[in-house]
ZALUM-600074 format. One record per atom (N, C-alpha, C): z, y, x; residue in one letter. Coordinates in pm, whole numbers, always signed. Each point is the difference from the previous one (the first is absolute). Layout:
@pz:Z | py:Y | px:X | code:a
...
//
This chain:
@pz:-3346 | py:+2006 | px:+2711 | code:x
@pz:+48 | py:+53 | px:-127 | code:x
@pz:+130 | py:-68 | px:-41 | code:x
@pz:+46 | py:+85 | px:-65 | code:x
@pz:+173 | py:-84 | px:-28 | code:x
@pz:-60 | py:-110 | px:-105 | code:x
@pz:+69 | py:-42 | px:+1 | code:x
@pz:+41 | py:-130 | px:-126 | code:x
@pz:+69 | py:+83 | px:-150 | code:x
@pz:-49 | py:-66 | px:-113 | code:x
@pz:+11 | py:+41 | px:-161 | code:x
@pz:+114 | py:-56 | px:+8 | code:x
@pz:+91 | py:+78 | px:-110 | code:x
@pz:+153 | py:-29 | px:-4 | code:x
@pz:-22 | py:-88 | px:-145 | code:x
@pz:+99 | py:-94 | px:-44 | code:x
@pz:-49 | py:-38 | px:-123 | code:x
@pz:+191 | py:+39 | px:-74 | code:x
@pz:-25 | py:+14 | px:-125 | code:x
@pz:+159 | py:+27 | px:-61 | code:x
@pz:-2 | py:-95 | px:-86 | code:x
@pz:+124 | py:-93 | px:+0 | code:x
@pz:+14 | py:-108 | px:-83 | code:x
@pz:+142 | py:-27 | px:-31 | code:x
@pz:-6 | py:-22 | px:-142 | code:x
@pz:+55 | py:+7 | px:-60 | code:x
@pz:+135 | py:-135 | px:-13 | code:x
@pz:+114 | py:+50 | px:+45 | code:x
@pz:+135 | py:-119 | px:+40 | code:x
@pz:+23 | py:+11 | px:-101 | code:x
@pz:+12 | py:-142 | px:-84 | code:x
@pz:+70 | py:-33 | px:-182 | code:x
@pz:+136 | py:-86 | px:+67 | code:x
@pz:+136 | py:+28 | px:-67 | code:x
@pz:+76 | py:-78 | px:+27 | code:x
@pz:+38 | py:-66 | px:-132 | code:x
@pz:+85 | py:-73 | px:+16 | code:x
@pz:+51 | py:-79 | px:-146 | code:x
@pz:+55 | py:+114 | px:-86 | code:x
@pz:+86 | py:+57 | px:+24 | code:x
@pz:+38 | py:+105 | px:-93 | code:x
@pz:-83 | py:+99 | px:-42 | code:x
@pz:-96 | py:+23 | px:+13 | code:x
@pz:-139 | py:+20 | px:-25 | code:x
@pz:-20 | py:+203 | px:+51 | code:x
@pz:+108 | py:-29 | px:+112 | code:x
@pz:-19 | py:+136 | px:+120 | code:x
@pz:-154 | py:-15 | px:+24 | code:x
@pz:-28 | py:+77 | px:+74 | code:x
@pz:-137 | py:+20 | px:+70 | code:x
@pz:-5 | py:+69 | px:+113 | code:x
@pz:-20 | py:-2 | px:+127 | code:x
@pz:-24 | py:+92 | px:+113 | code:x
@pz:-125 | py:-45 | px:+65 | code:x
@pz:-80 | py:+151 | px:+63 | code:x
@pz:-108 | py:+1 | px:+20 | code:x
@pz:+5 | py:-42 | px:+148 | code:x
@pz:-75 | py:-27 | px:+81 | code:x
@pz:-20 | py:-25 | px:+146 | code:x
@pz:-130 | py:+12 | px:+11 | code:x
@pz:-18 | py:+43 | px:+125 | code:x
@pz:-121 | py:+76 | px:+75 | code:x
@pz:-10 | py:-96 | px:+109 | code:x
@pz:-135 | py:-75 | px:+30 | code:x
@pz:+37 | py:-68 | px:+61 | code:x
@pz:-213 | py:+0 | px:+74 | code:x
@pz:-12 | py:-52 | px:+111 | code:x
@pz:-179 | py:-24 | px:+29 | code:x
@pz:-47 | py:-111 | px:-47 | code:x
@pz:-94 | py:-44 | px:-28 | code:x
@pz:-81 | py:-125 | px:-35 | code:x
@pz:+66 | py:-94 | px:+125 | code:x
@pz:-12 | py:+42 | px:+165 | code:x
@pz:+7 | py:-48 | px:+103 | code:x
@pz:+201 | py:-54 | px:-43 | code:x
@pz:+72 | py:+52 | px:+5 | code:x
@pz:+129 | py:-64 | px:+14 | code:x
@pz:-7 | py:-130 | px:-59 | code:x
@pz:+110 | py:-101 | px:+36 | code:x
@pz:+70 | py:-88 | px:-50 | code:x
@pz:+100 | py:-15 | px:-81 | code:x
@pz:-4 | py:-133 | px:-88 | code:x
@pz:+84 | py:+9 | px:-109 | code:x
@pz:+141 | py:+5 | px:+85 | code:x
@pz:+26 | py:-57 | px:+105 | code:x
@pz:+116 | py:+58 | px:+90 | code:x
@pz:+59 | py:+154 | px:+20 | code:x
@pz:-87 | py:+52 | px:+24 | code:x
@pz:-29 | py:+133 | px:+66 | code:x
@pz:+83 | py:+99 | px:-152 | code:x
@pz:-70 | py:-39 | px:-105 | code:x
@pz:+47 | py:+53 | px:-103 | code:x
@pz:+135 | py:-57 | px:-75 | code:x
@pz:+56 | py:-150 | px:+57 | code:x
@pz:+87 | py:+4 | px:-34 | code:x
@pz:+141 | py:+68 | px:+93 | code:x
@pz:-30 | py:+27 | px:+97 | code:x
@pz:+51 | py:+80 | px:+98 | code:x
@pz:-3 | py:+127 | px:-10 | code:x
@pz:-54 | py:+69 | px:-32 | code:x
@pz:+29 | py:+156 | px:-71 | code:x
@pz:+8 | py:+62 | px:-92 | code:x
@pz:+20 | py:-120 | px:-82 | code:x
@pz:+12 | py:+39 | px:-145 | code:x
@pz:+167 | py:-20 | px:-21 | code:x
@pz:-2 | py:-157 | px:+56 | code:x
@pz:+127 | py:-81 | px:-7 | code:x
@pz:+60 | py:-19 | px:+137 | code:x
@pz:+28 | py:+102 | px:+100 | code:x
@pz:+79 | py:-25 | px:+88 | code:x
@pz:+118 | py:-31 | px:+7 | code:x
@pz:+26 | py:-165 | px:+37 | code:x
@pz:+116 | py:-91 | px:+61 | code:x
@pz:-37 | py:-94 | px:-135 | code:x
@pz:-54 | py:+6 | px:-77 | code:x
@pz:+2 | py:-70 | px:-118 | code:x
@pz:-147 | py:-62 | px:-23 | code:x
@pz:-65 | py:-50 | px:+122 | code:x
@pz:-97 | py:-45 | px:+39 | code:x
@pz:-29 | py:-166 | px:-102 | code:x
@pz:+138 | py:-62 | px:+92 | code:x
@pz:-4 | py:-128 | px:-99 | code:x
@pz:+11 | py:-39 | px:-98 | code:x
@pz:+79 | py:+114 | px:-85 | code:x
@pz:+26 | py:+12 | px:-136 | code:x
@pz:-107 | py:+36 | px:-90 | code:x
@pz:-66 | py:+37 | px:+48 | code:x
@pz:-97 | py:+74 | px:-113 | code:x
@pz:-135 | py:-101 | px:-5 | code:x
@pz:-46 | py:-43 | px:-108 | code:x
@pz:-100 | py:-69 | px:-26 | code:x
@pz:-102 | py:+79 | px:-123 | code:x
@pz:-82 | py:+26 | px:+87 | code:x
@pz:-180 | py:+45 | px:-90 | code:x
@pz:-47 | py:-95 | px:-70 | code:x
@pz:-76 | py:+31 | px:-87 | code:x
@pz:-63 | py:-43 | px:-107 | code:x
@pz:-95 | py:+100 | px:-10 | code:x
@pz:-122 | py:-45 | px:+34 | code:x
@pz:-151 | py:+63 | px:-68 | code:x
@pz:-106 | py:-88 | px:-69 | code:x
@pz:-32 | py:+51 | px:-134 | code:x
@pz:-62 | py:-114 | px:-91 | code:x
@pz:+33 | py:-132 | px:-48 | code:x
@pz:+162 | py:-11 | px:+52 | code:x
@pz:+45 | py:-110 | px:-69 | code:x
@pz:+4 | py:-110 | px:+136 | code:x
@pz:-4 | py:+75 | px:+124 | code:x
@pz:-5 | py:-93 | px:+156 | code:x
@pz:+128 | py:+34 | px:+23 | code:x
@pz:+73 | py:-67 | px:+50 | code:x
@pz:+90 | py:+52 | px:+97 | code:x
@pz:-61 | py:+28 | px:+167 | code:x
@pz:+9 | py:+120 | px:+50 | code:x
@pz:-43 | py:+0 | px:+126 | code:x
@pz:+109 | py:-46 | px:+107 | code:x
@pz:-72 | py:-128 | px:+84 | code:x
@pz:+142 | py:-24 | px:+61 | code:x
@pz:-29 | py:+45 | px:+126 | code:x
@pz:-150 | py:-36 | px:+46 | code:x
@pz:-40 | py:+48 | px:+179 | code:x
@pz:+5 | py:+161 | px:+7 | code:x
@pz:+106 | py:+1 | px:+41 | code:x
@pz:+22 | py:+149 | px:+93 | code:x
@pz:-102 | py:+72 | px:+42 | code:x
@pz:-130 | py:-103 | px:+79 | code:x
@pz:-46 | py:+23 | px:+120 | code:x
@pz:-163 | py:+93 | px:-96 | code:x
@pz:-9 | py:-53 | px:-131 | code:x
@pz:-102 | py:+17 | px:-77 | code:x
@pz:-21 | py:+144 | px:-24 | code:x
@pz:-110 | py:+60 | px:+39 | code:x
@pz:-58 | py:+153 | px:-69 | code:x
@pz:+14 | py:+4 | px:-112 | code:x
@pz:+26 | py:+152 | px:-30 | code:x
@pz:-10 | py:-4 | px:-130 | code:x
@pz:-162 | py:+29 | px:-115 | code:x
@pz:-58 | py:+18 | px:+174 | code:x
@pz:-194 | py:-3 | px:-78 | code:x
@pz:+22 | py:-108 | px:-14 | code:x
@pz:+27 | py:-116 | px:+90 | code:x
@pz:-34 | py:-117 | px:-64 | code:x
@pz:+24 | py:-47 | px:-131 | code:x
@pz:+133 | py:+32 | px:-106 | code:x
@pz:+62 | py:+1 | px:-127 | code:x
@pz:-138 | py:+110 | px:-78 | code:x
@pz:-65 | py:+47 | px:+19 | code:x
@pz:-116 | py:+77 | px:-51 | code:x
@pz:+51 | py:+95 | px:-64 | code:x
@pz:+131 | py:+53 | px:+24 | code:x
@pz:+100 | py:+137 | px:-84 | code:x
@pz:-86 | py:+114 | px:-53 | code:x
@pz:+14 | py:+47 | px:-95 | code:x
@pz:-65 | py:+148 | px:-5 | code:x
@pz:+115 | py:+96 | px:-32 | code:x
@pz:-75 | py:+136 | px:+17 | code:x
@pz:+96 | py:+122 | px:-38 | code:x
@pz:+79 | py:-48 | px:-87 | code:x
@pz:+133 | py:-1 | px:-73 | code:x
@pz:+129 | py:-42 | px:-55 | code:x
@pz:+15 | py:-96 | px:-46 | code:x
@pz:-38 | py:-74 | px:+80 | code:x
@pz:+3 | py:-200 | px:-40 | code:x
@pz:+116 | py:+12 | px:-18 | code:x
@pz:+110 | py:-130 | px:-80 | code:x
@pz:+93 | py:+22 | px:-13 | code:x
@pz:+70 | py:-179 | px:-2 | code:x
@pz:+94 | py:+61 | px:+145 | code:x
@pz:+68 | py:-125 | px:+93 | code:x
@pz:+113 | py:-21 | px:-100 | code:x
@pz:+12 | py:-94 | px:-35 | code:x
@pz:+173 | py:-64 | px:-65 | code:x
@pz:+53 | py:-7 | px:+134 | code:x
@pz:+150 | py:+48 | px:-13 | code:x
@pz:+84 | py:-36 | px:+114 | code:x
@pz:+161 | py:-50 | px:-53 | code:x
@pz:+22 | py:-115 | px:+35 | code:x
@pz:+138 | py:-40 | px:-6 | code:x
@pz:+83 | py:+12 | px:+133 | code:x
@pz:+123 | py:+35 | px:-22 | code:x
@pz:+112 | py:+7 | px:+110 | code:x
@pz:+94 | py:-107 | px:-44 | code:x
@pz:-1 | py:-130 | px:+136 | code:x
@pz:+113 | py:-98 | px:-43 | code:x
@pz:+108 | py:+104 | px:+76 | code:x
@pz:+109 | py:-109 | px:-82 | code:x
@pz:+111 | py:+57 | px:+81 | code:x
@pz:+58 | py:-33 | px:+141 | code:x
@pz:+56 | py:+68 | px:+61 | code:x
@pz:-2 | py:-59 | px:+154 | code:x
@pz:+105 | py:-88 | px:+22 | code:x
@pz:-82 | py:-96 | px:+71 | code:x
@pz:+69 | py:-122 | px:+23 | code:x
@pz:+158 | py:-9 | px:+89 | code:x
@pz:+31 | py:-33 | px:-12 | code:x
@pz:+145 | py:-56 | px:+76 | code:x
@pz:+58 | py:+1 | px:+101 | code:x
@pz:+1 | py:+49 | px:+127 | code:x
@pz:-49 | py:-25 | px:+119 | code:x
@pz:+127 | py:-154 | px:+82 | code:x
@pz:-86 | py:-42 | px:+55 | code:x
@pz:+97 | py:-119 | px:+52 | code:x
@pz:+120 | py:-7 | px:+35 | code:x
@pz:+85 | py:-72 | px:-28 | code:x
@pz:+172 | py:+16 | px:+24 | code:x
@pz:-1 | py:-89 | px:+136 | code:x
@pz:+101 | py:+51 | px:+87 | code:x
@pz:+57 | py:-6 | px:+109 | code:x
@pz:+48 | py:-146 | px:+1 | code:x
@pz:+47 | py:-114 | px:+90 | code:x
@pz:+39 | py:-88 | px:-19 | code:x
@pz:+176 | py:+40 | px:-40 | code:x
@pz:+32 | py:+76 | px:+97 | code:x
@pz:+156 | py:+65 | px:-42 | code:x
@pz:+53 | py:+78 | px:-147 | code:x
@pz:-86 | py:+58 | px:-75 | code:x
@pz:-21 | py:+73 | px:-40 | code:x
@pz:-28 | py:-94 | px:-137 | code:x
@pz:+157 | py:+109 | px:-130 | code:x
@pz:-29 | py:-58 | px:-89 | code:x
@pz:-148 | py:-28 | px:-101 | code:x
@pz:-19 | py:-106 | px:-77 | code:x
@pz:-124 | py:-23 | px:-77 | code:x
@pz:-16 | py:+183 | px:-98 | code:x
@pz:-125 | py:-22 | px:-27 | code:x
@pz:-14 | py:+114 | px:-82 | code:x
@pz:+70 | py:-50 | px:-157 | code:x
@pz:+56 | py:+110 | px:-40 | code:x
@pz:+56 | py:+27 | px:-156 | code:x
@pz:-45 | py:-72 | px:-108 | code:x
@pz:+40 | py:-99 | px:-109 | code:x
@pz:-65 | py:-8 | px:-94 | code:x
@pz:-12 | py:+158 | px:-99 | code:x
@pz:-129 | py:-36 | px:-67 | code:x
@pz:-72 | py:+150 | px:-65 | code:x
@pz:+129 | py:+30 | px:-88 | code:x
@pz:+36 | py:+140 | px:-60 | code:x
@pz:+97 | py:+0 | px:-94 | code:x
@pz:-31 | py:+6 | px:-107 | code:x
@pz:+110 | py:-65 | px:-78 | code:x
@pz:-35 | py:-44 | px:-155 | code:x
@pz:-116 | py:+119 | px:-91 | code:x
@pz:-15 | py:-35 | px:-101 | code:x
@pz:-100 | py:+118 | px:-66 | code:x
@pz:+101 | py:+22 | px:-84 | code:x
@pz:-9 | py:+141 | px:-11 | code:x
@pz:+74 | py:+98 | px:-109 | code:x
@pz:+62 | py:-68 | px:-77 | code:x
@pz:+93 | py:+20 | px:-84 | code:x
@pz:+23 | py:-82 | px:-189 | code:x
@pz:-26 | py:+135 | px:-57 | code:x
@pz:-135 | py:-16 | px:-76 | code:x
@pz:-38 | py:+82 | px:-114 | code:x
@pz:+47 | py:-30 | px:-158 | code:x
@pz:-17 | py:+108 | px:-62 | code:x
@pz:+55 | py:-87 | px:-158 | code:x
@pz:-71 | py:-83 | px:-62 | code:x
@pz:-114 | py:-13 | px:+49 | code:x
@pz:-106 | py:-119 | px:-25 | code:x
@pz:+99 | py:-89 | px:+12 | code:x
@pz:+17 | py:-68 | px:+131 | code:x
@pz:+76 | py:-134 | px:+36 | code:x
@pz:+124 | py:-27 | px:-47 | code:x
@pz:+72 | py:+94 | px:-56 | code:x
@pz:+124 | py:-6 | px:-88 | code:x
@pz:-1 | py:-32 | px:-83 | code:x
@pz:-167 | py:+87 | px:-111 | code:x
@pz:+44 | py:+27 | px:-151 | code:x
@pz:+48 | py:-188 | px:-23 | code:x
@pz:-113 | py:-60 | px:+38 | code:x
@pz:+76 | py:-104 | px:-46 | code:x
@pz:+93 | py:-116 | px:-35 | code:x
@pz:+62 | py:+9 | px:+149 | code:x
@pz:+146 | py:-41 | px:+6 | code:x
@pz:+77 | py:+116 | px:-96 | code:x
@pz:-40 | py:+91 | px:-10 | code:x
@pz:+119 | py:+92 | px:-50 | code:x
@pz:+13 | py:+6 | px:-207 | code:x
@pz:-153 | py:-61 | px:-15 | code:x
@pz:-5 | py:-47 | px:-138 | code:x
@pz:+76 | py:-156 | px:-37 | code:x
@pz:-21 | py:-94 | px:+119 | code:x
@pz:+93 | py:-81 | px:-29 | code:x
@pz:+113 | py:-2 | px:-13 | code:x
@pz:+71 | py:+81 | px:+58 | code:x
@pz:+187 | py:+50 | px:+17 | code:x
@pz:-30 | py:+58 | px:-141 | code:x
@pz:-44 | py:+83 | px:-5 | code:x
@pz:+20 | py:+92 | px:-158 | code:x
@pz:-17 | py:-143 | px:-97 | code:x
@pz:-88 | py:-97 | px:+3 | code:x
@pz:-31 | py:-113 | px:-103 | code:x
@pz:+156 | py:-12 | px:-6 | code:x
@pz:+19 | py:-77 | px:+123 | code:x
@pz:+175 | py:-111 | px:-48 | code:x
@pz:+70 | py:+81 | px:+4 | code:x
@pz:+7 | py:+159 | px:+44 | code:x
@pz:+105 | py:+40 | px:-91 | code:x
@pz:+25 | py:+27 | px:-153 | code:x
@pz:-116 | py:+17 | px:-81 | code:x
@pz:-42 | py:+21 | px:-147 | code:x
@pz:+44 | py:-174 | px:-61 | code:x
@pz:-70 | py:-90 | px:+83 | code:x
@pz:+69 | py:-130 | px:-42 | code:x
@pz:+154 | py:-31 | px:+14 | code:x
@pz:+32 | py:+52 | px:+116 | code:x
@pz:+124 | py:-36 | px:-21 | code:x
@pz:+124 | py:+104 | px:-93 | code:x
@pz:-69 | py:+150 | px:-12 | code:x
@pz:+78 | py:+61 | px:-132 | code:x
@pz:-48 | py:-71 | px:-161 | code:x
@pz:-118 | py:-72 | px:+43 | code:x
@pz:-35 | py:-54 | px:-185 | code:x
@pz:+44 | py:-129 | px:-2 | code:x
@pz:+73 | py:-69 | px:+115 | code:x
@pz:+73 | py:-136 | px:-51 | code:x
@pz:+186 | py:+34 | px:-6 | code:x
@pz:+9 | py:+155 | px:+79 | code:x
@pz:+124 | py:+4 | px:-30 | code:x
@pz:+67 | py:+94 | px:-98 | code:x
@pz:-171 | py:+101 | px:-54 | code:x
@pz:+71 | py:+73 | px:-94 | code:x
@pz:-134 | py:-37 | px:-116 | code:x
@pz:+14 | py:-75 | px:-60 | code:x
@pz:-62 | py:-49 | px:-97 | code:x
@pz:-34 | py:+95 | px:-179 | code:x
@pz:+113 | py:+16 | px:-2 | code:x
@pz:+31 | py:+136 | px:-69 | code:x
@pz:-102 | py:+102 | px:-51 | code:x
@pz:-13 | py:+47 | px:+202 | code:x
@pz:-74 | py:+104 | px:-24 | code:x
@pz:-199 | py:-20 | px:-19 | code:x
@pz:+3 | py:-148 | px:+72 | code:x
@pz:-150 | py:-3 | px:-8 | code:x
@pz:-62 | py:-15 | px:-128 | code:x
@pz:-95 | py:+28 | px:-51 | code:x
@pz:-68 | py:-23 | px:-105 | code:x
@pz:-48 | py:-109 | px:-2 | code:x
@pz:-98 | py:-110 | px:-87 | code:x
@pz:-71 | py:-74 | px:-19 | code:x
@pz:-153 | py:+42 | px:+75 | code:x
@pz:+6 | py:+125 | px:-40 | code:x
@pz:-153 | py:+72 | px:-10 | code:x
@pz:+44 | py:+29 | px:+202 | code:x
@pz:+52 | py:+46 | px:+101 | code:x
@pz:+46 | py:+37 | px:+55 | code:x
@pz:+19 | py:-113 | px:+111 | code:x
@pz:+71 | py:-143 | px:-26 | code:x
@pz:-8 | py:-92 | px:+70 | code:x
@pz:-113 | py:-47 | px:-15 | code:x
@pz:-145 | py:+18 | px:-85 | code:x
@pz:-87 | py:-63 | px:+32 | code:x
@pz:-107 | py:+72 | px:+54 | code:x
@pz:+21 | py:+152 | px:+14 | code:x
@pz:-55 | py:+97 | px:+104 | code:x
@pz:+13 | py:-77 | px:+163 | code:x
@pz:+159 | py:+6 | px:+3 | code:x
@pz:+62 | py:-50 | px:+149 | code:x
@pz:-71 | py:-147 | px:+34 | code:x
@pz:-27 | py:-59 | px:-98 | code:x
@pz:-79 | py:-142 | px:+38 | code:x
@pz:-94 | py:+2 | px:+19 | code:x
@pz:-123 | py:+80 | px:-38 | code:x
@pz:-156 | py:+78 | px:+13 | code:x
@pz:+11 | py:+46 | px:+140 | code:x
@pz:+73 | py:+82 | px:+9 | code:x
@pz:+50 | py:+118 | px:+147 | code:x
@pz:+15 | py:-128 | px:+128 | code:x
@pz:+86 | py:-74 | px:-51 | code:x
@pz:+34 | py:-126 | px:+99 | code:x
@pz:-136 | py:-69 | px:+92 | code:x
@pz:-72 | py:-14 | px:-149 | code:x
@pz:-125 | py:-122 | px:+41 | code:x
@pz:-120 | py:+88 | px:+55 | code:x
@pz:-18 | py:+127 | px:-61 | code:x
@pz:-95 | py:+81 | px:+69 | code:x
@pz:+50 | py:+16 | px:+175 | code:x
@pz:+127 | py:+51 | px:+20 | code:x
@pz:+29 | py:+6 | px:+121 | code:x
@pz:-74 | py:-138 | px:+66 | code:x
@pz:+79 | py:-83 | px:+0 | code:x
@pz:-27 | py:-148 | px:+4 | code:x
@pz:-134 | py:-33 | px:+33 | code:x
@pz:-52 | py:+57 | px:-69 | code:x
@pz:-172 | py:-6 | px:+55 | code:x
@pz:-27 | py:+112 | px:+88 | code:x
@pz:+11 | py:+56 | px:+4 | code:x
@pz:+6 | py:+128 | px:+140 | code:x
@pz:+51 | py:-70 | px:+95 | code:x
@pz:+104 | py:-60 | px:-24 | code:x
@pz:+41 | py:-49 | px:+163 | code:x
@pz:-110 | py:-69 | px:+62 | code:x
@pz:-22 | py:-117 | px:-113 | code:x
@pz:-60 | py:-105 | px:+98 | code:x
@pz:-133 | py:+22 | px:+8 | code:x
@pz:-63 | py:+94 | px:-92 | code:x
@pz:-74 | py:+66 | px:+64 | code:x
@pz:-83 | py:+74 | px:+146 | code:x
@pz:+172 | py:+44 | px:+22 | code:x
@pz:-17 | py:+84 | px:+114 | code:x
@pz:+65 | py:-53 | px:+128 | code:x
@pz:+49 | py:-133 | px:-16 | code:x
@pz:+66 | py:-74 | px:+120 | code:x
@pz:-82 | py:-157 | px:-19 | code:x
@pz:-110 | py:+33 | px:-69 | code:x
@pz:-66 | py:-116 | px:+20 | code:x
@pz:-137 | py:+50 | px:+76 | code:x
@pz:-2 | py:+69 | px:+31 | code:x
@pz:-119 | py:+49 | px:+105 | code:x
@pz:+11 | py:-45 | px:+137 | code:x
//
C-alpha cells in the first residue's frame, strides 16, 4: 500500500506560509531539498520550538500531523572563499541617509543659525522669543544625548 502524504504547513518570518506534501517516511533533508533546492544550508526548521538540525531524522519520528506547522528561516548565503590572487571581498555599503539621521544634525544648523541672527540682529528678537530659542536649544540638547548616548 502506498504511504499517507502528510501537508504541513511552512511559516516564514514574514509570516508567508507554503504548504508541502511530504510522507511520514522522508527526511528532514529530503524536505529541505525540495522545498529549498540549492538552499539546503540556508534554511533552518523549527518544530515546537526545536531546531531540527539531523538531516538524517524522519519526519514520523518529529510525530508531525496533517498541517503541523514548521518555522523556517533562510540565512543569507555565505561568502564563498577568495582566491589567494584575488581581491578581498567588499566592505558592506554604507546604509541609506534617511531623514531620520539628518533631522537632527539639521535642527542643530537651524539652532546656530537662529543664534547667530539673535546675537547679530538683536532688534528683531523678542524677550518672549529668545527665551523660546533657549527652551528649543535645551530640548534639542536632550535629544541628542539622548540618542548618541545609546
Amino acid at each position: 500500500p502506498a504511504e499517507p502524504t502528510l501537508v504541513l504547513r511552512l511559516k516564514f518570518l514574514n509570516d508567508t506560509e507554503r504548504l508541502a506534501r511530504v510522507r511520514p517516511g522522508d527526511t528532514v533533508g529530503a524536505l529541505k531539498r525540495t522545498y529549498f533546492p540549492g538552499q539546503e544550508h540556508q534554511v533552518r526548521l523549527i518544530y515546537q520550538g526545536q531546531l531540527l538540525r539531523d538531516d538524517a531524522q524522519s519526519l514520523a519520528g518529529l510525530h508531525l500531523s496533517h498541517l503541523s506547522v514548521l518555522h523556517c528561516h533562510l540565512s543569507p548565503p555565505s561568502a564563498a572563499p577568495t582566491a589567494p590572487g584575488s581581491p578581498g571581498p567588499r566592505s558592506p555599503a554604507p546604509a541609506a541617509l534617511g531623514v531620520g539621521s539628518l533631522a537632527l544634525p539639521l535642527f542643530v544648523l537651524l539652532l546656530a543659525l537662529l543664534w547667530y541672527l539673535q546675537l547679530q540682529h538683536r532688534h528683531v528678537f523678542t524677550a518672549t522669543a529668545t527665551t523660546c530659542l533657549a527652551g528649543l536649544t535645551l530640548l534639542v540638547t536632550f535629544v541628542a544625548f539622548a540618542m548618541y548616548r545609546r
